[in-house]
LUMTORBA-677801 format. One record per atom (N, C-alpha, C): x, y, z; residue number from 1; atom name. Coordinates in nm, 2 decimals, m for minus. Each point is the difference from the previous one (the first is absolute). Layout:
BEGIN
X, Y, Z, num, atomo
X, Y, Z, NUM, CA
...
This chain:
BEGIN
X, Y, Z, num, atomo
m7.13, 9.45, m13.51, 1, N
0.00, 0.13, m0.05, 1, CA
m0.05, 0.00, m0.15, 1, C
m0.09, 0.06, m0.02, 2, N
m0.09, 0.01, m0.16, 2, CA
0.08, 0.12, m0.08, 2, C
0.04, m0.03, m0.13, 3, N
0.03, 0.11, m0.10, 3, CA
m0.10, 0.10, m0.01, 3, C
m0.01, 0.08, 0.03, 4, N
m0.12, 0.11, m0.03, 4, CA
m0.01, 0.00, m0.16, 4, C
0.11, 0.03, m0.10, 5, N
0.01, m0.03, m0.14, 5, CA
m0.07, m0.13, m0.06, 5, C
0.03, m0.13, 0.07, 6, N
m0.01, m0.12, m0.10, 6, CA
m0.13, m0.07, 0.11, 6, C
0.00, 0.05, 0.12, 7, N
m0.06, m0.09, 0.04, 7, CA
0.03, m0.12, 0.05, 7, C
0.09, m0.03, m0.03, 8, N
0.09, m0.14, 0.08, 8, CA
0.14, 0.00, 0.13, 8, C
0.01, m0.10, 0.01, 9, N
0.10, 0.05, 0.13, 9, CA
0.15, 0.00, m0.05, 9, C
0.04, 0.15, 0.07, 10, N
0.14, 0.06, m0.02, 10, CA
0.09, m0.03, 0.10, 10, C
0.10, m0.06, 0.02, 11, N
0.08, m0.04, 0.10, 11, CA
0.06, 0.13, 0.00, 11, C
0.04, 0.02, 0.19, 12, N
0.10, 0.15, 0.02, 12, CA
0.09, m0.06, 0.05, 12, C
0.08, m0.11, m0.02, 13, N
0.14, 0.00, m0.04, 13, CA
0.00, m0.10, m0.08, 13, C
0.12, m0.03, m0.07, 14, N
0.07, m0.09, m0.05, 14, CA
0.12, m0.09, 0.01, 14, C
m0.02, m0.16, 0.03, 15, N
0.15, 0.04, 0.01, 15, CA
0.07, m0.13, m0.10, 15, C
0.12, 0.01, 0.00, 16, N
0.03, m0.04, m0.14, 16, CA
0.15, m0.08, 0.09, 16, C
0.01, m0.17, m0.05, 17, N
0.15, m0.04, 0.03, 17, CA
0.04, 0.01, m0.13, 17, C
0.14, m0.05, 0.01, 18, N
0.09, 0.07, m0.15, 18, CA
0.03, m0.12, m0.09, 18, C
0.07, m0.06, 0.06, 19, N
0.05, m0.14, m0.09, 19, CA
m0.12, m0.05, m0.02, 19, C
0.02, m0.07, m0.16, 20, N
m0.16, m0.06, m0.04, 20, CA
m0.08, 0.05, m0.01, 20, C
m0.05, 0.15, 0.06, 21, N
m0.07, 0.06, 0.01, 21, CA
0.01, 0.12, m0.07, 21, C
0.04, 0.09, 0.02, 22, N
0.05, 0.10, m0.04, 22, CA
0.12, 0.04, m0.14, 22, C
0.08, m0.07, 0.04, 23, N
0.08, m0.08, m0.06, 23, CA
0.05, m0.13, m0.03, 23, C
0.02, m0.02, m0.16, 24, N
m0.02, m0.14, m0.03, 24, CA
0.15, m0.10, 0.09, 24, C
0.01, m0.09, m0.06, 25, N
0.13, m0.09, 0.05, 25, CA
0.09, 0.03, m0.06, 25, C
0.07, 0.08, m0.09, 26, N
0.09, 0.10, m0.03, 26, CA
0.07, 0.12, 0.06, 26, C
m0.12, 0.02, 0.08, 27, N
0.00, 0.14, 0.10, 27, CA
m0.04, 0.13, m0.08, 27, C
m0.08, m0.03, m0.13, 28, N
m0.03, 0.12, m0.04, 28, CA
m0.15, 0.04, m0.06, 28, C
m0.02, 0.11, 0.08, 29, N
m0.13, 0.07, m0.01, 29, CA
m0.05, 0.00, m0.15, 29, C
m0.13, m0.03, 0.01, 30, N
m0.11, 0.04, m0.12, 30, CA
m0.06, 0.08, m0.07, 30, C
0.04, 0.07, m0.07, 31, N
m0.05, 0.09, m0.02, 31, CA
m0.17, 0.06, 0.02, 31, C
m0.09, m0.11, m0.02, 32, N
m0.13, m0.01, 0.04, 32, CA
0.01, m0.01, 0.18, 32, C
0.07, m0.03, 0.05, 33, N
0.00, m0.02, 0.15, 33, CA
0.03, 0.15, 0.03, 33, C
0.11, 0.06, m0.06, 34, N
0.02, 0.15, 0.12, 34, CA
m0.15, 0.06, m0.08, 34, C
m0.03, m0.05, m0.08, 35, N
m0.13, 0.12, m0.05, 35, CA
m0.08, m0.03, 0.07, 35, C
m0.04, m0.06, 0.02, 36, N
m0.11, m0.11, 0.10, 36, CA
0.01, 0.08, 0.17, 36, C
0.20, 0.00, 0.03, 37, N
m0.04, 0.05, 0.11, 37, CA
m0.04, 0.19, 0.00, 37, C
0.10, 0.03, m0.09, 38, N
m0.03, 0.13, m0.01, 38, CA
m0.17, 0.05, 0.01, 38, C
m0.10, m0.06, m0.08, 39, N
m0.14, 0.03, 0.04, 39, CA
m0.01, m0.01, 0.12, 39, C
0.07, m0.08, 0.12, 40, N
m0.09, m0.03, 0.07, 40, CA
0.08, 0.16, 0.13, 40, C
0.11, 0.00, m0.05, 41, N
0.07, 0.13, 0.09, 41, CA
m0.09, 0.10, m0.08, 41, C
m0.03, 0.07, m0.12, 42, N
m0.06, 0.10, m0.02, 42, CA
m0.15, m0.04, 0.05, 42, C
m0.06, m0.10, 0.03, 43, N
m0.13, 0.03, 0.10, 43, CA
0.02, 0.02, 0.09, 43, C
0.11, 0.04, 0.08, 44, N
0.02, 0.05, 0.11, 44, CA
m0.03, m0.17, 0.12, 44, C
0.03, m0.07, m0.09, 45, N
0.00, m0.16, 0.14, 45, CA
0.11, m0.04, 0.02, 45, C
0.08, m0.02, 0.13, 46, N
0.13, 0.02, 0.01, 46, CA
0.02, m0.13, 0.00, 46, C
0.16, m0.05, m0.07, 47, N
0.03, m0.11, m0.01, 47, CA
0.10, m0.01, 0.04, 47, C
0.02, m0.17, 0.08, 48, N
0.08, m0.04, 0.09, 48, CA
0.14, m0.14, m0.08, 48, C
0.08, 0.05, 0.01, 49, N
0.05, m0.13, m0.04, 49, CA
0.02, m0.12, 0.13, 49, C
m0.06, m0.09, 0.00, 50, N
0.03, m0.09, 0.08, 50, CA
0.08, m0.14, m0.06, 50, C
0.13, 0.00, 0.06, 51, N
0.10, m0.16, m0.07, 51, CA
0.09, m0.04, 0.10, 51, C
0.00, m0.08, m0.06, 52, N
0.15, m0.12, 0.08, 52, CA
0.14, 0.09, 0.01, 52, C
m0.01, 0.10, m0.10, 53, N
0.16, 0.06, m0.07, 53, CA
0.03, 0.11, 0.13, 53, C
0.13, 0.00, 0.00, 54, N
0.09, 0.10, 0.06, 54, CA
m0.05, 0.13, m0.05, 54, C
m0.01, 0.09, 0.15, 55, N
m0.01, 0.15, m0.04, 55, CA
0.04, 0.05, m0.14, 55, C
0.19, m0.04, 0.00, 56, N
0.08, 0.09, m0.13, 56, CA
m0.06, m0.08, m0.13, 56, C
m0.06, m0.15, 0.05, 57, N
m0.08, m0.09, m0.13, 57, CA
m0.10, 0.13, m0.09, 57, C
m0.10, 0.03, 0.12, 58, N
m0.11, 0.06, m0.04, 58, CA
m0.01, 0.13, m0.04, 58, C
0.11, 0.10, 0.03, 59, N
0.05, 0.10, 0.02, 59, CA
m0.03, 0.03, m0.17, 59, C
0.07, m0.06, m0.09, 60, N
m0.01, 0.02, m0.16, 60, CA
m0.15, m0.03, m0.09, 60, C
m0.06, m0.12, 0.11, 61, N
m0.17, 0.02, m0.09, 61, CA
m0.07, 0.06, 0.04, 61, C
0.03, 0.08, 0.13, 62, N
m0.09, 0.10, 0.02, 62, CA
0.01, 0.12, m0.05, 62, C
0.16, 0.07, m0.05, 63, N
0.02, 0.10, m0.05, 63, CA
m0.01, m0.02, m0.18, 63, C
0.01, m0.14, m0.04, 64, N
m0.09, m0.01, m0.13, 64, CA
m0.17, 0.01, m0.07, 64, C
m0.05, m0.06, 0.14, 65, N
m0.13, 0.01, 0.02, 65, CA
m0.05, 0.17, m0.02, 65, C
0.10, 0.05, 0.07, 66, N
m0.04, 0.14, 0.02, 66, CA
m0.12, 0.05, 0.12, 66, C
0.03, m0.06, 0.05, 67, N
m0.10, 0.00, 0.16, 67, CA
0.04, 0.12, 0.07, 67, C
m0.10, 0.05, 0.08, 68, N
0.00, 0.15, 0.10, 68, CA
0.07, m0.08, 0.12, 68, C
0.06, 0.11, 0.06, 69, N
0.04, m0.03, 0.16, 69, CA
m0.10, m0.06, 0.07, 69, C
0.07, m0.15, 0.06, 70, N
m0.09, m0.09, 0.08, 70, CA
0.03, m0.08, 0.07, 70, C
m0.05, m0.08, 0.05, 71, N
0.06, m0.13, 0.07, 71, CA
0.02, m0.16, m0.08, 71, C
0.08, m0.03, 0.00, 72, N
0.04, m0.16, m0.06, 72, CA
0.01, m0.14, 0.11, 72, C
m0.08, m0.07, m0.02, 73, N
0.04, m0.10, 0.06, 73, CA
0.12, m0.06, m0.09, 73, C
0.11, m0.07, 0.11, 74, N
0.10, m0.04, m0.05, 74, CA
0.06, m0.16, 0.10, 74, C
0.10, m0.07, m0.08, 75, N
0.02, m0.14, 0.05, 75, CA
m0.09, m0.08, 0.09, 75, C
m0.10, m0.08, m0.07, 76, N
m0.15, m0.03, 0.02, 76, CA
m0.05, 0.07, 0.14, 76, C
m0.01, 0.13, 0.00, 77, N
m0.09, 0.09, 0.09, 77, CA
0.10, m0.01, 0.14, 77, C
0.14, m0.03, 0.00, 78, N
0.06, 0.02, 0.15, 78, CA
0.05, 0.16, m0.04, 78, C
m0.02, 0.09, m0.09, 79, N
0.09, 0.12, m0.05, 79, CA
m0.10, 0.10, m0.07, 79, C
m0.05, 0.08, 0.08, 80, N
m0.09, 0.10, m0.07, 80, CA
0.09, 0.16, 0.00, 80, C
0.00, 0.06, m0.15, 81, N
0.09, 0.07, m0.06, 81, CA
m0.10, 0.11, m0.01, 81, C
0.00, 0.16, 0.04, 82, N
m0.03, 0.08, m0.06, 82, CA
0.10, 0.09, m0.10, 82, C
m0.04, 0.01, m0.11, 83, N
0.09, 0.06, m0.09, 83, CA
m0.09, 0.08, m0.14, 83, C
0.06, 0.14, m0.05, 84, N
0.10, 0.04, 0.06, 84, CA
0.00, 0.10, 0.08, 84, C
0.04, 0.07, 0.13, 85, N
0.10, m0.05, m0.02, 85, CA
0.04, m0.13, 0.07, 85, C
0.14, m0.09, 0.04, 86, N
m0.03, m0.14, 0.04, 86, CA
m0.02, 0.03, 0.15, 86, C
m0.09, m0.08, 0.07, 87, N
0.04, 0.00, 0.11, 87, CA
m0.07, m0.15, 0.05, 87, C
0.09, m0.07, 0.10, 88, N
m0.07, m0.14, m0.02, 88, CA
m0.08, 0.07, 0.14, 88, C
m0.16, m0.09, m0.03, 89, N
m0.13, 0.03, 0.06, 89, CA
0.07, m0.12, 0.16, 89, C
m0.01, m0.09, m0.06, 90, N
0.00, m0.14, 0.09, 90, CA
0.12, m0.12, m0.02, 90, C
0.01, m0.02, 0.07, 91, N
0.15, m0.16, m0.06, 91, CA
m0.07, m0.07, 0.12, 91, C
m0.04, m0.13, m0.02, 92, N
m0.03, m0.09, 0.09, 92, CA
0.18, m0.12, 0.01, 92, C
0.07, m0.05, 0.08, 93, N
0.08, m0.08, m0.01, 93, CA
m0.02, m0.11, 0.07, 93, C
0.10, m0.10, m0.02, 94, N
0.00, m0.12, 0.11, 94, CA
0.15, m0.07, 0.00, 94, C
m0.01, m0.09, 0.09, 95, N
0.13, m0.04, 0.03, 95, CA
0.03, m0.14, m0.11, 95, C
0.08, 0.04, m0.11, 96, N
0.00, m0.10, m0.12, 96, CA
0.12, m0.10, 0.02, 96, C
0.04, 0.00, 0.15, 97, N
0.10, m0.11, 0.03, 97, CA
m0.02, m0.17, m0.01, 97, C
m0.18, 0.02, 0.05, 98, N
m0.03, m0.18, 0.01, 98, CA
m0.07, 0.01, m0.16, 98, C
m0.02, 0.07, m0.13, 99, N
m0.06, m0.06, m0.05, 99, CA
0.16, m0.03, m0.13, 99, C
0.12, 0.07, 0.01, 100, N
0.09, 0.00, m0.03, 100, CA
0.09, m0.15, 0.04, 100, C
m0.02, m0.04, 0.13, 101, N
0.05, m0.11, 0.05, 101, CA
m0.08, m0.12, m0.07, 101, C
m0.13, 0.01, m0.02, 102, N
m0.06, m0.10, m0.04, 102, CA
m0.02, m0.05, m0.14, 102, C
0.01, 0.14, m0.06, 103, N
0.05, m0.02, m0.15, 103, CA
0.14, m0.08, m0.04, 103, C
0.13, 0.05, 0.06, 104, N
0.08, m0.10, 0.00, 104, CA
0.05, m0.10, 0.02, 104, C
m0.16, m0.06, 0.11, 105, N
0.06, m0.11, 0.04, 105, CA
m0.11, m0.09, m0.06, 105, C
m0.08, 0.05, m0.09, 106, N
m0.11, m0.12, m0.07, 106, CA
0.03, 0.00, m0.19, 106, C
0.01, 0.14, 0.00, 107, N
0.06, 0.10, m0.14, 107, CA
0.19, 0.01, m0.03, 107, C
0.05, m0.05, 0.07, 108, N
0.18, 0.05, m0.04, 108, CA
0.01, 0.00, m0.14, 108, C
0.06, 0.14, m0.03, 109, N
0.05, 0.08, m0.17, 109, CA
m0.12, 0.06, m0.01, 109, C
m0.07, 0.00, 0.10, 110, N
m0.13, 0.12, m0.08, 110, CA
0.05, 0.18, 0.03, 110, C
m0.02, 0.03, m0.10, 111, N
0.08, 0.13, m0.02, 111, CA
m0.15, 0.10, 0.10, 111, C
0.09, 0.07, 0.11, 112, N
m0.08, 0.05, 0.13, 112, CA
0.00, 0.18, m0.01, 112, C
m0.12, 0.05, m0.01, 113, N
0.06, 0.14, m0.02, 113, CA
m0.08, 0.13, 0.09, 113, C
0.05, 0.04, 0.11, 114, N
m0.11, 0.09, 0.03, 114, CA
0.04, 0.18, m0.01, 114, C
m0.16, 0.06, m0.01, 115, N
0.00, 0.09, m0.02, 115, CA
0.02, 0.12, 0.07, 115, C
0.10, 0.15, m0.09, 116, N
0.03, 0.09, 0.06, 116, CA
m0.14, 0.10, m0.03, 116, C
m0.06, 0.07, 0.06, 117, N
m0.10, 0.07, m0.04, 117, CA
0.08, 0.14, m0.05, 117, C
m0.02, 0.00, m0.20, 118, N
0.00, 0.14, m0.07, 118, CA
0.13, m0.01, m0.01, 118, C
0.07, m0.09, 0.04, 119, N
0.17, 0.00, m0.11, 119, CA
m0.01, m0.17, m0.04, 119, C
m0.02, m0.12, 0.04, 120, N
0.00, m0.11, m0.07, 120, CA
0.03, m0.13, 0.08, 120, C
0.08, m0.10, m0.02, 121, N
0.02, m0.08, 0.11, 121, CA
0.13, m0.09, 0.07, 121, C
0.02, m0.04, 0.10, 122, N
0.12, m0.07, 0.07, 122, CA
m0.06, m0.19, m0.07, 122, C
0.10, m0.03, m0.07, 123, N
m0.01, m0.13, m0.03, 123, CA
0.12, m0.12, 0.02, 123, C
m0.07, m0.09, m0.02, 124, N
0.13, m0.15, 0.03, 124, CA
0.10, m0.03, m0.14, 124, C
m0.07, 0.04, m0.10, 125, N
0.04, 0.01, m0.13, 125, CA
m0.06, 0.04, m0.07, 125, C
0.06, 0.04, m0.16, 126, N
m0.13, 0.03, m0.11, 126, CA
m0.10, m0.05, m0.02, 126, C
m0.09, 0.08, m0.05, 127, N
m0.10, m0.05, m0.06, 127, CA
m0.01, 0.01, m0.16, 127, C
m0.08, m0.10, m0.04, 128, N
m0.01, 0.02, m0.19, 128, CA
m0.02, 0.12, m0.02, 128, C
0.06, 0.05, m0.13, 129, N
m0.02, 0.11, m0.11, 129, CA
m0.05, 0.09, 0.10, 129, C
m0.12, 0.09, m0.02, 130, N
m0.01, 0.13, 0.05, 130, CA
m0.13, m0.03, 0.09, 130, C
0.00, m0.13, 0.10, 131, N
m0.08, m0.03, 0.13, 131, CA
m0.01, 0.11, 0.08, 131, C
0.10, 0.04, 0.02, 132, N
0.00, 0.10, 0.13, 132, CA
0.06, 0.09, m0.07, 132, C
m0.01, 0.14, 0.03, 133, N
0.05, 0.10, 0.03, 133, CA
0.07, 0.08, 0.11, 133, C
0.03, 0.12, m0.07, 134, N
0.07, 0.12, 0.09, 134, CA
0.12, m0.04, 0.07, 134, C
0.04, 0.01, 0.12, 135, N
0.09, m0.01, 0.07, 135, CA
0.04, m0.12, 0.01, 135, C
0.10, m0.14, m0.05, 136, N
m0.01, m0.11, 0.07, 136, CA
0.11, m0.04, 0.08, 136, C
m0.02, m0.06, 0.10, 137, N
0.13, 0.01, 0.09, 137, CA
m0.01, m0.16, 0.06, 137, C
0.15, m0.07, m0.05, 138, N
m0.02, m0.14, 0.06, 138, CA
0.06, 0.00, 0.14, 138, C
m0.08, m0.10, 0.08, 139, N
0.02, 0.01, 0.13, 139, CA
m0.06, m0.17, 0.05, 139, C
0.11, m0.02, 0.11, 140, N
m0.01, m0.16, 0.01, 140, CA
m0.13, m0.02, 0.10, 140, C
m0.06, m0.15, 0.00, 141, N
m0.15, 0.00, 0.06, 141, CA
0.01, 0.07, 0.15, 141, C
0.09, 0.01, 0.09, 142, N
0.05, 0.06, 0.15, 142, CA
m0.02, 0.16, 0.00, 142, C
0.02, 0.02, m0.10, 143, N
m0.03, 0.21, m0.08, 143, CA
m0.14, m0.03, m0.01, 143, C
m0.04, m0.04, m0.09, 144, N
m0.11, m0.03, m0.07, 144, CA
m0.13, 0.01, 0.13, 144, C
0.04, m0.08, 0.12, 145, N
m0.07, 0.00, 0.06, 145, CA
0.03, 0.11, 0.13, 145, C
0.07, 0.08, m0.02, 146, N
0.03, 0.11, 0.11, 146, CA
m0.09, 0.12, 0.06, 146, C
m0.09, 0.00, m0.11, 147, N
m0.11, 0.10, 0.09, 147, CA
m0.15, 0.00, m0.10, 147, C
m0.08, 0.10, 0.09, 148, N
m0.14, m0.10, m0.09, 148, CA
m0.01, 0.08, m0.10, 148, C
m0.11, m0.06, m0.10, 149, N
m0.05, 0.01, m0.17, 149, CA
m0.14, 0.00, 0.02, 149, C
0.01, 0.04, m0.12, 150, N
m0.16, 0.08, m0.04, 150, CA
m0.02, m0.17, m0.11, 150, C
0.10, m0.06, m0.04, 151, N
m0.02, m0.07, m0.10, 151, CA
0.13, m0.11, m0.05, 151, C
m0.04, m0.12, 0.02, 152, N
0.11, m0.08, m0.03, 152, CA
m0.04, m0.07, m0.15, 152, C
0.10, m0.04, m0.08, 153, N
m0.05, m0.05, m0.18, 153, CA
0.07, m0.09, 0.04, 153, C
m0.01, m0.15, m0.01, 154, N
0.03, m0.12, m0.10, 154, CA
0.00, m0.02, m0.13, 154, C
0.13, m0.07, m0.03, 155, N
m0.05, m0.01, m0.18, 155, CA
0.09, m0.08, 0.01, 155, C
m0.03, m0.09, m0.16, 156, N
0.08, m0.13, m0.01, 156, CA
m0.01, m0.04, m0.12, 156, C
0.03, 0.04, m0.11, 157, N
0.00, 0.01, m0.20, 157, CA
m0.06, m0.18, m0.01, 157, C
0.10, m0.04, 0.08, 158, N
0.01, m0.16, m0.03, 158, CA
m0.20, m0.10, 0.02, 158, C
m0.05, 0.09, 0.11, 159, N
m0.13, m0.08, 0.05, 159, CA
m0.11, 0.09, m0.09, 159, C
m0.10, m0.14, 0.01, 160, N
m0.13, 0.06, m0.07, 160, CA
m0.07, 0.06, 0.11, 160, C
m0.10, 0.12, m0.11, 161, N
m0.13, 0.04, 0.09, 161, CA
m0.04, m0.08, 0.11, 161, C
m0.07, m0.07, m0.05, 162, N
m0.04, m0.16, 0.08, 162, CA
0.10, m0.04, 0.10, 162, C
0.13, 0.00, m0.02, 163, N
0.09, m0.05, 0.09, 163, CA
0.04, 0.13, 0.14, 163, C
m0.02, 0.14, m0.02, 164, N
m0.02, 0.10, 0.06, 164, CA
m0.10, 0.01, 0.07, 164, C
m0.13, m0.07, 0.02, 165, N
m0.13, 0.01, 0.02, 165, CA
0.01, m0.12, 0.10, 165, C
0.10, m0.14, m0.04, 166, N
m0.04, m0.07, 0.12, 166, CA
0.17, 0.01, 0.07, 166, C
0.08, 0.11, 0.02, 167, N
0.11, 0.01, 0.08, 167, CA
m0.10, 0.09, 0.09, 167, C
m0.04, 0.10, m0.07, 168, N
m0.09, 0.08, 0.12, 168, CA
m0.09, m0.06, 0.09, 168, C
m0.09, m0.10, m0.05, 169, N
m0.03, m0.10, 0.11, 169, CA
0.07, m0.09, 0.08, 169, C
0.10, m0.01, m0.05, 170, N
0.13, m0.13, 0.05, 170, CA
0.03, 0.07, 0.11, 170, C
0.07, 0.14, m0.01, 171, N
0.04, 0.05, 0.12, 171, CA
m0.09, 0.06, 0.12, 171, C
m0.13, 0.01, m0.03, 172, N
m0.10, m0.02, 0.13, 172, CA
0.02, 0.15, 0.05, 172, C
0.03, 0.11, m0.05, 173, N
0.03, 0.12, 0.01, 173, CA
m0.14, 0.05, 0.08, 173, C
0.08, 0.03, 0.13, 174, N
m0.09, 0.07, 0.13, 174, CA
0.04, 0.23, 0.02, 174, C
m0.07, 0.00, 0.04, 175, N
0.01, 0.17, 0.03, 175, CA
0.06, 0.06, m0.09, 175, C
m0.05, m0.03, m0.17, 176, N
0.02, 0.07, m0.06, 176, CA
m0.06, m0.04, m0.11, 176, C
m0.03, 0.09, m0.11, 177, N
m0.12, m0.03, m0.17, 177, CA
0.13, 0.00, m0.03, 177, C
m0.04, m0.10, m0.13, 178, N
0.07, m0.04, m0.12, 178, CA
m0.10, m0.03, m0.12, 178, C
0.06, 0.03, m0.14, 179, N
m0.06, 0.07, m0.13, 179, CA
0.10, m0.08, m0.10, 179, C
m0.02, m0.12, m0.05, 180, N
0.03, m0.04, m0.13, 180, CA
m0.04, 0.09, m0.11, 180, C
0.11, 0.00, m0.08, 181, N
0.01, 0.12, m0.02, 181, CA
m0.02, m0.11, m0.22, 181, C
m0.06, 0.11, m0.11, 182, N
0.01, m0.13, m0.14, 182, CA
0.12, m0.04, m0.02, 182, C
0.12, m0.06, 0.05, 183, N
0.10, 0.00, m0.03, 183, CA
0.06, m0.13, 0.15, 183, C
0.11, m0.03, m0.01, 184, N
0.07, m0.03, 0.12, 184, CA
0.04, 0.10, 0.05, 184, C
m0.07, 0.06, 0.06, 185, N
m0.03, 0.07, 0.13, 185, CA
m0.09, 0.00, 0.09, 185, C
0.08, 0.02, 0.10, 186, N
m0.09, 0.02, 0.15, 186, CA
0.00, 0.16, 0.12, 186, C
m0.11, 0.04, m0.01, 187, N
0.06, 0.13, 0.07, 187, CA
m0.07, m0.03, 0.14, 187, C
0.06, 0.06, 0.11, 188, N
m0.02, m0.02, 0.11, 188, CA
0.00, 0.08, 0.08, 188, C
m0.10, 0.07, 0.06, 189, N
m0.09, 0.13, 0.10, 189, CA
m0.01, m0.04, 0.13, 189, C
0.00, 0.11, 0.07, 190, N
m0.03, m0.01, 0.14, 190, CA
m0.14, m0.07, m0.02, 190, C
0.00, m0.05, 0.12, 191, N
m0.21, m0.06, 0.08, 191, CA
m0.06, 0.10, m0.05, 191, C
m0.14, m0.09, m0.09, 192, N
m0.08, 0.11, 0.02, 192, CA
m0.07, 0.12, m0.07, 192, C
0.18, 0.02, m0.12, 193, N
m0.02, 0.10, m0.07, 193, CA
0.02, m0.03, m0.16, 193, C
m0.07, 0.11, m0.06, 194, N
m0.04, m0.05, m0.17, 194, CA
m0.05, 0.08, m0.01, 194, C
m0.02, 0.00, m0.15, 195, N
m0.03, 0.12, m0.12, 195, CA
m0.13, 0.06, 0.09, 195, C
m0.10, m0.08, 0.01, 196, N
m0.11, 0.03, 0.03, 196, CA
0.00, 0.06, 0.15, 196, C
0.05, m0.02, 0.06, 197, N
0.05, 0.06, 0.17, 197, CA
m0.01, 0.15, m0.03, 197, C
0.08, m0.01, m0.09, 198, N
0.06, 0.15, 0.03, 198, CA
m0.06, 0.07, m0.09, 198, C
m0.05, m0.06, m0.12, 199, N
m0.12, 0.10, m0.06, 199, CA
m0.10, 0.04, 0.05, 199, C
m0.04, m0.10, 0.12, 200, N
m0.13, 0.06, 0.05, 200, CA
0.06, 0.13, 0.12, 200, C
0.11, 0.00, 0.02, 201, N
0.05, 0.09, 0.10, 201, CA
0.01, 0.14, m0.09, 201, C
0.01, m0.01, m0.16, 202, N
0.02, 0.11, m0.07, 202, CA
m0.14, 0.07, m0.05, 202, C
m0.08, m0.14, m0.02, 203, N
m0.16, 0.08, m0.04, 203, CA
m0.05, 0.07, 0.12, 203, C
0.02, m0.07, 0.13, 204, N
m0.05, 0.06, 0.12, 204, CA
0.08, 0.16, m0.05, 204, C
0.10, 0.03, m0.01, 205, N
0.05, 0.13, 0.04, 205, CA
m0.09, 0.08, m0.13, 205, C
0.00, m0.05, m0.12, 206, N
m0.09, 0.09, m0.11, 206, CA
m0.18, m0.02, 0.06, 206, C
m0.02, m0.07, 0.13, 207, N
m0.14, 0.04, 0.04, 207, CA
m0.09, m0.12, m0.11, 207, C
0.06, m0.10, m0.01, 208, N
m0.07, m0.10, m0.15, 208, CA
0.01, m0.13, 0.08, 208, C
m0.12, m0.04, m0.02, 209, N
m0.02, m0.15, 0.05, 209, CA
0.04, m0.11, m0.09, 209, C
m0.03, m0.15, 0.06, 210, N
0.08, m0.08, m0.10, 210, CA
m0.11, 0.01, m0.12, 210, C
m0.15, 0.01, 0.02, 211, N
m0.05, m0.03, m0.10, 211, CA
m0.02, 0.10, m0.14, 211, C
0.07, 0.09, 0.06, 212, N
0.04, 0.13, m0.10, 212, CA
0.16, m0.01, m0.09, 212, C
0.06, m0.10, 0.02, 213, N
0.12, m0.02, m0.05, 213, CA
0.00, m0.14, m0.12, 213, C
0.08, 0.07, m0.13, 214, N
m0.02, m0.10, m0.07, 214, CA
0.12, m0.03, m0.04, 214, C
0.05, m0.15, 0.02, 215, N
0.16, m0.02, 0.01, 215, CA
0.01, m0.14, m0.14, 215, C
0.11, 0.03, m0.02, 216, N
0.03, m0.09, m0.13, 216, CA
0.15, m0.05, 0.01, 216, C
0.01, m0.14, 0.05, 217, N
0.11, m0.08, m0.02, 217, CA
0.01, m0.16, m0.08, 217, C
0.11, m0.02, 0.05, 218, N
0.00, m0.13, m0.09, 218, CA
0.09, m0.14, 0.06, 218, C
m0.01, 0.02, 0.15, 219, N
0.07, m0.08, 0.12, 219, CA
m0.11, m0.10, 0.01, 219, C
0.03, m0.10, 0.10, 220, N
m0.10, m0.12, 0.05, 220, CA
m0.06, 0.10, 0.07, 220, C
């Protein structure tokens, strides 16, 4: 698509992940960043948040951003969010029993936590400082594993990046994506699905192809 103004090519959407991106490792917006996006909402190019974060995560930099009613990809692309007002578009799940059993039995003390979509999460114990949000509810690995998820978290303060990166290969994790996350974390998705899955499911609905879409993250 050519700018009729500049002459060069204008992407008709945008899409934007948040941590490292959007937001620094603090978790707080830039002042050059919401200006940045604000131009791109007043050209009328609709912008997507796409991240690893929980709906209720995303829920606050989208209403800082100041973004029009839209759709959000949410917890790496298994949770697409129209809001406002909310209504979840899609929840992809899976059965997080065998990746739960496996973590314990290669990982024991890894703090296990999976997600409630738009109130927070059922976990095995805390997590550091302000990891998770919203709702937290401890519950032993037998709960944990009682019905399916859009999204299961590993974390473990004690292991390095590097040591997170070869547990993920250690455990040989079958019929489902997994996302080392900058930190000792691991997030864990149905087969299949990811940021990019489900953005292309969103540009298709705005009528936009991928080579019309200009996305900005900061993951492997």
């Amino acid at each position: 698509m050519r700018n009729s103004a500049g002459g060069g090519w204008r992407p008709r959407l945008v899409a934007l992940d948040i941590d490292g991106t959007v937001v620094d490792r603090n978790g707080l917006l830039p002042r050059t960043v919401a200006e940045a996006v604000d131009l791109v909402v007043q050209a009328r190019v609709p912008v997507v948040l796409s991240t690893g974060r929980s709906w209720h995560g995303t829920k606050p930099v989208f209403e800082e951003l100041g973004l029009p009613p839209g759709p959000t990809v949410c917890s790496n692309g298994a949770v697409i969010v129209r809001y406002p007002p909310q209504e979840i578009i899609k929840a992809i799940t899976f059965d997080p029993r065998p990746v739960i059993t496996q973590v314990e039995e290669f990982a024991p003390g890894s703090l296990i936590a999976v997600e409630e979509i738009g109130r927070g999460y059922r976990l095995n114990d805390r997590f550091p400082g302000d990891d998770l949000t919203g709702e937290l509810i401890i519950e032993d690995a037998e709960q944990l594993s009682s019905r399916p998820a859009t999204r299961v978290i590993v974390r473990d303060p004690t292991r390095s990046e590097e040591d997170f990166v070869a547990l993920a290969r250690h455990l040989g994790l079958h019929g489902v994506t997994y996302f080392v996350g900058w930190s000792a974390w691991l997030d864990i998705a149905p087969d299949g699905v990811n940021k990019a899955t489900a953005l292309a499911e969103v540009a298709a609905g705005f009528g936009v192809s991928a080579a019309d879409v200009l996305a900005f993250g900061d993951g492997r």
